[in-house]
N, C-alpha and C positions, 0 to 999 in steps of 0.2 A: 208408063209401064213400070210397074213394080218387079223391085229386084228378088231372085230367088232367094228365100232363105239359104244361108251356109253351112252345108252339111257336116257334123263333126266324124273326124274319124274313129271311123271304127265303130259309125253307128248302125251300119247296113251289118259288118258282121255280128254284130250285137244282136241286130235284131232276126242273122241267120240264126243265131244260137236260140234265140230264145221259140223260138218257131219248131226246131227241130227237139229241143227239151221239150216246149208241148205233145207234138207227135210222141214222142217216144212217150211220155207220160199216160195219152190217150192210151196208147196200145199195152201197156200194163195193164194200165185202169181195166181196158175193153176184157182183155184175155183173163183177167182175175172174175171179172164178174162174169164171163163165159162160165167157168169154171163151176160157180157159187148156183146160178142159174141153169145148168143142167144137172145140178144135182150130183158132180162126182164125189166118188167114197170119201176121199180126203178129206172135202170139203164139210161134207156132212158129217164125220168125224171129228174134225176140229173145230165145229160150230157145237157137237154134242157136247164134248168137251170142254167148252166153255160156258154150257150151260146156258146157250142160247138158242140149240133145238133150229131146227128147218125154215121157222118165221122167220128170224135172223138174219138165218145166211140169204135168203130170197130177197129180205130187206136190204141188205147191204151188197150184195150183186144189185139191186136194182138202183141203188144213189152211186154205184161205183160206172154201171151202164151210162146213169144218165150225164156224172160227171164228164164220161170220156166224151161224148158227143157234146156239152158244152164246151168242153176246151178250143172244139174249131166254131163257135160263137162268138165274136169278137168281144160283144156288150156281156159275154157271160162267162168270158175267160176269167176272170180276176175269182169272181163270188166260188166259179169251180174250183179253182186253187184254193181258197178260204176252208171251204167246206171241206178237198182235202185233206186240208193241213189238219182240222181237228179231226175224220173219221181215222186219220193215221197217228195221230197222237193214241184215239183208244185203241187202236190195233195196238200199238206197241205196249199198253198198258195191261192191255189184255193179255198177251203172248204173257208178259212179266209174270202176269197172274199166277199162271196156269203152268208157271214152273219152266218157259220157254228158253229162255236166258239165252245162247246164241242164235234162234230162232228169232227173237226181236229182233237182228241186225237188221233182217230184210226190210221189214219196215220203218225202221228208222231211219234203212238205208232214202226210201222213198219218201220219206217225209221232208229228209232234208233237201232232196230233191224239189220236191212242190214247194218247198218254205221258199 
């Protein structure tokens, strides 16, 4: 009979944490690209605005959809994080762009988040 590995402490809360960080990340994700995806004024405003137009926003609602639903994919949590971390890097580069300046926080707030 083989003896159980020995669990280190603090790895169960660890591993609440990092569970409950994905949730919350999914429903970010999910609610932002609600947003992007039905088309609200803001969204489609701040998508003209950066000179990205309608295609855009439909585009990036749709990899922000798809990311929240890989986060509860075990084998496809990690690549969603990846992916992420770069579409939230050009958020924050973009916001810069376009003259956003404490507007970036949010996403950088989220970025450091998923990093």
């Amino acid at each position: 009979m083989a003896a159980a590995a020995p669990r280190r402490p603090g790895s169960r809360a660890a591993n609440v944490g990092l569970w409950t960080l994905q949730v919350l990340l999914a429903v970010v994700y999910a609610f932002s690209a609600f947003g992007k995806l039905s088309a609200e004024a803001q969204n489609v405003a701040g998508f003209q605005a950066m000179g990205l137009g309608n295609t855009g926003m439909y585009i990036i609602g749709s990899l922000e959809l798809a990311g929240a639903i890989a986060m509860f994919i075990p084998r496809l949590t990690g690549l969603a994080a990846t992916c992420f971390v770069a579409l939230m890097l050009g958020a924050v580069t973009a916001t810069l762009a376009i003259g956003g300046g404490v507007l970036a926080a949010i996403p950088a707030t989220v970025l450091v988040l998923v990093a």
